[in-house]
N, C-alpha and C positions, 0 to 999 in steps of 0.2 A: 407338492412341489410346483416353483410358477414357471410358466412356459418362456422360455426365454426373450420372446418381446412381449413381455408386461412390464409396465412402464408405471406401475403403481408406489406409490411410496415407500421405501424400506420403515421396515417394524424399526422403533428404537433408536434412542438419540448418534449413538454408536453406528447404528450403522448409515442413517442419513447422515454424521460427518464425512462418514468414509466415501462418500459416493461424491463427484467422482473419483475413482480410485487413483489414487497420489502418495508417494512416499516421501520419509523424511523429513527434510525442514516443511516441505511445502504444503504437510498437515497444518501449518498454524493461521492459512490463510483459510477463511471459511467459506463452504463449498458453494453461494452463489457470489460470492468474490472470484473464486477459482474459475467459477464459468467463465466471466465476465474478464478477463485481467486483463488485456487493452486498455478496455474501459477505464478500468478502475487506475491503469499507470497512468494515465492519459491526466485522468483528476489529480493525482499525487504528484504529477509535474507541473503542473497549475500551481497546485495550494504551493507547491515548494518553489515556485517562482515568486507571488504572492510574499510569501514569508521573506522572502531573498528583499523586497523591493518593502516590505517592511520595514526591515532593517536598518537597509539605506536611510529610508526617511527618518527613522527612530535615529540616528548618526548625525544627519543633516540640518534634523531641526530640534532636537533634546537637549542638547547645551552643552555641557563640559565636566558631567559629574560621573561619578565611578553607578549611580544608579542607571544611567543614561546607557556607558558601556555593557553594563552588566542585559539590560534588554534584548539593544541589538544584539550582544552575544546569544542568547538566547534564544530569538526568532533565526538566528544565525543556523545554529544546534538545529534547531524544529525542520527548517528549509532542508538542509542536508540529510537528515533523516528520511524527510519525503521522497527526496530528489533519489537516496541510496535503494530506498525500498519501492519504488517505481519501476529502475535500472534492473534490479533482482526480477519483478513480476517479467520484465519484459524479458529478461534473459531466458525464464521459464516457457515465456510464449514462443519464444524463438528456437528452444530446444526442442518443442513439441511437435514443431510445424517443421524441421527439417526428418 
């Protein structure tokens, strides 16, 4: 039996996902993400502004063809993706700390 601060790795893929211990949706975030999640929104608000100002330029300077649209929609899609799944991470850090 280990003593309660042993700080050694858990046996098995299973149970180093579960640590730290988290339920629901917020298993699908992997557990040195989960440490980290500041971090990690902080990057996904970037790349999704990034994407956001892609866009734009992909609008701006692409021309006038349904290929053109179809891009910017797409880095469009990707941006707001990031930007939604940031918003989540943060909500989670926010729930944790109150």
């Amino acid at each position: 039996m280990p003593e309660p601060n042993d700080h050694t790795a858990s046996k098995g893929l299973r149970a180093w996902w579960a640590s730290p211990p988290r339920s629901g949706l917020r298993l699908i975030i992997a557990p040195w993400e989960y440490r980290h999640l500041r971090a990690f929104a902080g990057l996904r608000i970037a790349g999704g502004l990034v994407l956001f100002s892609v866009s734009a330029l992909t609008l701006g300077f692409g021309g006038n063809d349904a290929k053109t649209y179809s891009w910017a929609l797409a880095f469009l899609a990707a941006g707001a993706g990031h930007l939604a799944y940031a918003f989540w991470e943060l909500s989670i850090v926010r729930s944790q700390s109150a």
